[in-house]
C-alpha positions in Angstrom: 0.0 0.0 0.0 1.3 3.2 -0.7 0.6 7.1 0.0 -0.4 9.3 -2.9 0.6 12.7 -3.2 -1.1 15.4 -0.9 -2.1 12.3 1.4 -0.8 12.2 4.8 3.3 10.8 5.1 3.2 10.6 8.8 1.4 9.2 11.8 0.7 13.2 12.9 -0.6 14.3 9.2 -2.6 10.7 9.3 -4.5 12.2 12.7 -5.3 15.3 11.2 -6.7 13.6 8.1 -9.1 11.6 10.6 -10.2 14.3 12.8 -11.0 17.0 9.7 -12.9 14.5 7.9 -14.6 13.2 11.0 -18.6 13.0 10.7 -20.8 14.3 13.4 -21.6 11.9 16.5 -24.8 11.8 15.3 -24.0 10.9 11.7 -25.9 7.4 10.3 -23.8 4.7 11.4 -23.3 3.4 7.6 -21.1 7.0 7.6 -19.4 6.1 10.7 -18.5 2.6 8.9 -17.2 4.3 5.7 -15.1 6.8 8.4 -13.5 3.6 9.9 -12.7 1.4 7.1 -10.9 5.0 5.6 -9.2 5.3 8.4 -8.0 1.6 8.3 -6.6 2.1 5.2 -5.0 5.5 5.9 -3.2 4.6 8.7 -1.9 1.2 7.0 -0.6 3.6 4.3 1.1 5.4 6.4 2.7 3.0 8.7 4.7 2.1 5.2 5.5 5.5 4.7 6.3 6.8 8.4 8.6 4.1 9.4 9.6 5.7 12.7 5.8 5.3 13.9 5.3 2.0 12.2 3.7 -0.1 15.2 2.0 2.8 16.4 0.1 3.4 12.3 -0.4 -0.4 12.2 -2.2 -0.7 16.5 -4.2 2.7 14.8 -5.4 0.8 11.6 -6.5 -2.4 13.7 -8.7 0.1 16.0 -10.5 1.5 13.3 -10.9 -2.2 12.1 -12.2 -3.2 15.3 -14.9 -0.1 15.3 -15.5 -0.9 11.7 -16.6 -4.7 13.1 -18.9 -3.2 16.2 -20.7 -0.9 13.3 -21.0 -3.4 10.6 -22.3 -6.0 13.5 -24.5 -3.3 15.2 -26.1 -2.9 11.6 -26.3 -6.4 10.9 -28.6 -6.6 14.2 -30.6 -4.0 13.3 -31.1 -5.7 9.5 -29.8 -2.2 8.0 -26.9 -3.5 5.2 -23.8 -2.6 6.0 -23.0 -0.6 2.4 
C-alpha cells in the first residue's frame, strides 16, 4: 500500500486527516462505517510510509478495524446492510 501525493506521510498528518474528515456523533452509522474502514486504510498507508511510527500506524489501523466490526455488527442486528 502506498501514500499518494497530498495524502498524509506521517502518523501526525494521518491524525489530522481523521479528525478534519470526522462525521458528526450523530452521523448514520453506515457513515461512521465508511469513516473507519478509511481510516484503516489511511493509517496502513502510512505505517509504510512513516517508518519511525510503524507499530503505532499499524495498533491505529487495527482500532479502526475493530470499530469498523462493532458498526458493521450493530447494523447487521438492526437488518440495516452494511454498504
Amino acid at each position: 500500500m502506498t501514500v499518494r501525493r497530498n495524502e498524509p506521510k506521517t502518523l501526525r498528518d494521518a491524525h489530522e486527516v481523521v479528525m478534519d474528515r470526522r462525521p458528526p456523533n450523530d452521523a448514520n452509522p453506515s457513515v461512521w462505517l465508511a469513516f473507519r474502514l478509511g481510516n484503516a486504510r489511511l493509517y496502513k498507508a502510512v505505517a509504510d510510509v512513516d517508518r519511525g511510527h510503524h507499530h503505532e500506524a499499524l495498533y491505529w489501523a487495527g482500532y479502526e478495524e475493530r470499530k469498523a466490526g462493532e458498526i458493521s455488527a450493530e447494523l447487521q442486528r438492526e437488518g440495516t446492510p452494511a454498504d
